[in-house]
C-alpha positions in Angstrom: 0.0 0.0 0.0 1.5 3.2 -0.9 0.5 6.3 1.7 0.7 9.9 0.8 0.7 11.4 4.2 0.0 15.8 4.6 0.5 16.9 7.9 -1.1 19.7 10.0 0.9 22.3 11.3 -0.3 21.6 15.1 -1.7 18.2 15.8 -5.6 18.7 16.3 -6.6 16.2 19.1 -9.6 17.7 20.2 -11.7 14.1 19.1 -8.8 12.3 21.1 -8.5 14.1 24.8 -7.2 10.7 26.1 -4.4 10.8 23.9 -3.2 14.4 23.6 0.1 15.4 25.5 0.2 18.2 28.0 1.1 20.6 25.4 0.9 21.2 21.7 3.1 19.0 18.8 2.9 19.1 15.1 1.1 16.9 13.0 4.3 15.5 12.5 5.6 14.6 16.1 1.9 13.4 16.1 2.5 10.5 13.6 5.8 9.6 14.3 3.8 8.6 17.7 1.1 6.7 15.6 4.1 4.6 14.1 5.5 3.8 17.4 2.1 2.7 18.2 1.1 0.8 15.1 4.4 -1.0 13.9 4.0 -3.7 16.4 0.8 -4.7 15.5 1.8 -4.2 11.8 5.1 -6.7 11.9 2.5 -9.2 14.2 0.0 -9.4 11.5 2.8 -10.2 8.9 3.2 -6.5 7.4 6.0 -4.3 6.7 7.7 -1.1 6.3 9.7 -1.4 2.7 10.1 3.0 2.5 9.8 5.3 4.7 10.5 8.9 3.4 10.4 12.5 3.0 8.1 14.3 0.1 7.5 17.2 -1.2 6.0 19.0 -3.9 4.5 17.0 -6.9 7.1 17.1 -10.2 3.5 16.5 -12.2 0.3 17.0 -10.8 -1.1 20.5 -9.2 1.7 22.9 -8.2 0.3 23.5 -4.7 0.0 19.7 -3.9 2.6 18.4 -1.4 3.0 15.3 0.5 5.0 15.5 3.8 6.1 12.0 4.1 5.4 8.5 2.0 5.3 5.4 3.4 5.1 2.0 1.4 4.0 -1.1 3.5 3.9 -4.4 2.3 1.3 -6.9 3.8 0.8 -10.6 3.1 -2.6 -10.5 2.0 -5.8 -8.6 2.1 -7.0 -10.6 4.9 -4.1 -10.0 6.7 -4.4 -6.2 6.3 -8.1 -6.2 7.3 -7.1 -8.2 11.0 -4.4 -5.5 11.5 -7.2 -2.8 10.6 -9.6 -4.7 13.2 -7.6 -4.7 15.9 -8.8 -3.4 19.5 -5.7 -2.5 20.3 -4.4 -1.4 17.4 -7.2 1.0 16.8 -6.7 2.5 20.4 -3.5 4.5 18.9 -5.2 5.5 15.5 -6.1 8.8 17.3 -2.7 10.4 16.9 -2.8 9.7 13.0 -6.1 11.3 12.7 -4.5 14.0 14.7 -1.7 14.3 12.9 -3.4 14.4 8.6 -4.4 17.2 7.3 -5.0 14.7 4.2 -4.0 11.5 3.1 -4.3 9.4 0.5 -3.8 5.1 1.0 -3.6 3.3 -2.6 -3.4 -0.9 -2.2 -1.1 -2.1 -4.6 -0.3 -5.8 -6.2 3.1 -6.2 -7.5 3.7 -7.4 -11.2 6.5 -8.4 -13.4 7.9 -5.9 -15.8 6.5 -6.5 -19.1 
């Protein structure tokens, strides 16, 4: 699954009181704790990180489109994904992600042979 990840500039928590820290953090600092959170369950389920990076500004597409970070995770199968999704425990952390996105965009991916 490839992620396109936007962050806000301050980390909006206000539908997440139980997991907000004492003071402010950026959307950023916000989903770096959603990772910490989530890649246990992820590696548990059978999923993985394969890149992890910086974006920017699109090269083609709108000018003013920008994606903070990108993230491409590799799971072993739908079914897989959808008990890691499920998960009480999991979901108990998926606060600070919501927090954190201004926008977002998640596209599930097969791999293929080159032609």
């Amino acid at each position: 699954m490839l992620n396109l990840l936007r962050f806000r500039e301050i980390a909006d928590y206000s539908g997440f009181p139980d997991l907000a820290p004492p003071e402010p953090i950026s959307g950023s600092a916000a989903y770096d704790r959603y990772v910490r959170h989530t890649l246990p369950f992820l590696a548990a389920s059978g999923g993985s990180v394969e890149f992890y990076g910086t974006g920017g500004h699109t090269f083609v597409g709108p000018p003013d489109e920008r994606w903070d970070r990108v993230m491409l995770i590799r799971q072993s199968s739908l079914e897989a994904f959808f008990a890691f999704a499920s998960d009480p425990e999991y979901l108990a952390g998926l606060g600070h992600r919501t927090a954190a996105l201004e926008d977002s965009r998640l596209l599930p991916l097969v791999e293929r042979q080159l032609p």
